[in-house]
Structures are given as C-alpha cells and as structure tokens.
C-alpha positions in Angstrom: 79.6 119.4 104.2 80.8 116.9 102.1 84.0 116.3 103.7 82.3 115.1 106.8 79.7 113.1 104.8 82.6 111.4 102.7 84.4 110.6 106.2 80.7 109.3 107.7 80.8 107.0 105.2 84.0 106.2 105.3 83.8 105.1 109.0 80.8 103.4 108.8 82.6 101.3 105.7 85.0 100.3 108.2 82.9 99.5 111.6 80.6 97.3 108.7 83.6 95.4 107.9 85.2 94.5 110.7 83.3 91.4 112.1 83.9 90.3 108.4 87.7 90.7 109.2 87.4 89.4 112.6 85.7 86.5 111.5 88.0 85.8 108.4 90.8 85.8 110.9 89.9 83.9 113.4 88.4 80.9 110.8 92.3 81.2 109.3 93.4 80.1 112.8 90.4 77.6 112.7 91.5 76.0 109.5 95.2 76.0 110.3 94.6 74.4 113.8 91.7 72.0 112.0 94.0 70.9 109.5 96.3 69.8 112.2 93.6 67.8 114.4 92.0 65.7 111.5 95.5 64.9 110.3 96.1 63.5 114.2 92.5 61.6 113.7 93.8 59.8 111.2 95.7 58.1 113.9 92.3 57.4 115.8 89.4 55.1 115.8 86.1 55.5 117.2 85.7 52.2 119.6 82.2 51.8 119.2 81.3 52.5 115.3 84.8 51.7 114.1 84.8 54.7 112.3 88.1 56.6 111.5 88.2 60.0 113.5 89.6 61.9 110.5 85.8 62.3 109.0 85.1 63.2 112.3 87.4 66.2 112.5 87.7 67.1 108.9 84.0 69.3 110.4 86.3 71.9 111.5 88.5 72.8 108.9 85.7 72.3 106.4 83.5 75.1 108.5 86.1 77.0 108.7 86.7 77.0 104.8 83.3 77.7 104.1 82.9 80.7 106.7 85.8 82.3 105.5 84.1 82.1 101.7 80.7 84.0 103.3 82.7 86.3 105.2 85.0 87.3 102.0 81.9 87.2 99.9 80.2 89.7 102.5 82.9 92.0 102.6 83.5 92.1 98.7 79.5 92.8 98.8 80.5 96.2 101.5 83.1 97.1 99.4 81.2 97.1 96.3 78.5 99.5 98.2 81.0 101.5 99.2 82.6 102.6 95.8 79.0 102.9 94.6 78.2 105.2 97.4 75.6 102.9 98.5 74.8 101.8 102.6 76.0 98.5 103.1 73.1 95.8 103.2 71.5 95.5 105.8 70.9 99.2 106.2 70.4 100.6 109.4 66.2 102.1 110.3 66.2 105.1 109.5 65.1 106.4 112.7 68.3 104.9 113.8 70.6 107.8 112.3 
C-alpha cells in the first residue's frame, strides 16, 4: 500500500538524481584540474596568432562551472518534486510504468 508507493517514489527520487550527482562530481574534478591547466597556459603562447593560451584553456574550467550550475539547478528542481509528491520532469510515458 502506501509503504511501497512512498518507497517507489523514494527510489525513483534517487535513480533521477544520480547523473545530476555524477555529473556535479565529475565537473568538480573538471574545474579543479582546469584551473590548474589555464594557470600553466599562462606560461604559453600560441605561435601562429600570438595569443596567450590562458584564454584558450580558461574553456574548461568555465564549462565546468557552468555545468555544475545546471546540474545543481536540476537536482534542486527533483528535490523540489519530490517533497511536493510530484514525478520529476521529464516524466516517464505512461505506458512506460
């Protein structure tokens, strides 16, 4: 009865939110090691268009930054459905349950 709807919905909480913490993992490691290689670009010079390699590598750690704010904003959005009782977004078809 409701004991095993309550845990359905509790698991499916948690299978909808763990590429969200996956992904905000991972883009930690991402911005960390990013960080690291623009700082080292700094150093570098791009022979043909003379431009510093710092602008170049400062891509990574910038994605990273911004894919960690989707991926938090996602997961505030589950949780949010969650303590409203409500399906995650996307929901699934309904001939899929």
């Amino acid at each position: 009865g409701d004991r095993r709807q309550r845990m359905g919905r509790t698991s499916r909480f948690l299978f909808d939110i763990v590429p969200d913490v996956c992904i905000i993992g991972f883009c930690v490691l991402l911005l960390v090691q990013g960080i690291g290689y623009t700082r080292m670009g700094v150093l570098r010079t791009a022979t043909n268009s003379q431009v510093n390699m710092a602008f170049v590598y400062a891509a990574i750690p910038t994605f990273a930054a911004l894919s960690i704010i989707y991926a938090v904003a996602n997961l505030l959005a589950d949780l949010r459905a969650f303590q409203r009782g409500e399906p995650a977004s996307p929901a699934p078809p309904p001939e899929a349950e």
